[in-house]
C-alpha positions as CSV (number, residue, x, y, z in Angstrom):
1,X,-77.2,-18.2,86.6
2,X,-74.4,-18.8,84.4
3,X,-74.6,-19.3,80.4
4,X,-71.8,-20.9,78.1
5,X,-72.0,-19.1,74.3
6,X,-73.3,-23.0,72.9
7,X,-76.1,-22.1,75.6
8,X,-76.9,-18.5,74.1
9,X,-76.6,-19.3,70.7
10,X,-79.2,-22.0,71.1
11,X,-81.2,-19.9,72.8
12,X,-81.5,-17.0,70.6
13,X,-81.1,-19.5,67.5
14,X,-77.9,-17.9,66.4
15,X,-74.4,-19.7,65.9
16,X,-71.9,-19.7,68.1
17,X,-69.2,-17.7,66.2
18,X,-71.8,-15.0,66.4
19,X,-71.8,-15.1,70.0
20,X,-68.0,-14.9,70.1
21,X,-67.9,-12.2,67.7
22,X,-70.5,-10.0,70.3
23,X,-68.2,-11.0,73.0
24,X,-64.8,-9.8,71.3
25,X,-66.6,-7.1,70.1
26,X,-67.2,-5.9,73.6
27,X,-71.2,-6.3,72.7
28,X,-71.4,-8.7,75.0
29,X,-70.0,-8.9,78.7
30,X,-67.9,-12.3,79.4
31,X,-65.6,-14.0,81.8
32,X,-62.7,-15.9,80.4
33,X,-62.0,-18.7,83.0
34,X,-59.7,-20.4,81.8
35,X,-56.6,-21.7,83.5
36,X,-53.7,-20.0,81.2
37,X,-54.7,-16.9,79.3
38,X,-52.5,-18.9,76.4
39,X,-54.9,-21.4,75.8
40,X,-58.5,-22.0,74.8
41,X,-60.5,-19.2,76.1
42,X,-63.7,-20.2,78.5
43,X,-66.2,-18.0,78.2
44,X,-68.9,-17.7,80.5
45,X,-71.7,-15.1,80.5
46,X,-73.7,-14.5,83.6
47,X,-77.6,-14.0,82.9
48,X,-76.9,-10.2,84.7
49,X,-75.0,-9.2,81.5
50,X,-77.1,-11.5,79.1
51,X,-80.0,-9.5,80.4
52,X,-78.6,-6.1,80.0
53,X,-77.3,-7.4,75.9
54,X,-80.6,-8.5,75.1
55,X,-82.4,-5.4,76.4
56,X,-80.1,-3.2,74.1
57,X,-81.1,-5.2,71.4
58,X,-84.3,-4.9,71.6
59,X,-86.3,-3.0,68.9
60,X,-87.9,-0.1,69.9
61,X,-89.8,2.0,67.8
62,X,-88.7,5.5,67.4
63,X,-91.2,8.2,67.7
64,X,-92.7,9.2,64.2
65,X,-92.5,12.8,63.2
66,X,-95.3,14.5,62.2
67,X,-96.3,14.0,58.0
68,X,-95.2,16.7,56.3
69,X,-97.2,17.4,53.4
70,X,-96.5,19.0,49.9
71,X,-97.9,22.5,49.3
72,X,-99.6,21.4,45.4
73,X,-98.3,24.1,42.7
74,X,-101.8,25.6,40.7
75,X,-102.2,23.7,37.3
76,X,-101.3,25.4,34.5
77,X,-104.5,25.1,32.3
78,X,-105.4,27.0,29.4
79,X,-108.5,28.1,28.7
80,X,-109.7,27.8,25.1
81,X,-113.5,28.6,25.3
């Protein structure tokens, strides 16, 4: 399947500059098909590449280290009594 930027930015409810900006970027994998390189550039995205953007987007939660705790210093107290 093929996807047009309008197309992905609807879809993941972003604007289109945005998608441009991923695809200039080098973010995001496109074919220019227009006619003369000169002109208006048409980009089209196959869902291959889409796929392969969104899954390094994805959030994955890194593995949490250990807590480390504090060693607690002995209280200074004096002793009146």
């Amino acid at each position: 399947m093929i996807h047009t930027p309008p197309a992905i930015a609807k879809m993941l409810g972003v604007k289109t500059d945005k998608i441009h900006t991923w695809i200039h970027r080098g973010d995001l994998k496109a074919h220019n098909l227009a006619e003369s390189t000169t002109g208006r550039p048409r980009w089209k995205i196959l869902d291959e590449d889409l796929q392969e953007f969104l899954r390094g987007r994805q959030n994955v939660k890194p593995a949490t280290a250990p807590t480390r705790y504090r060693r607690r210093k002995p209280k200074q107290i004096k002793q009146y009594f």
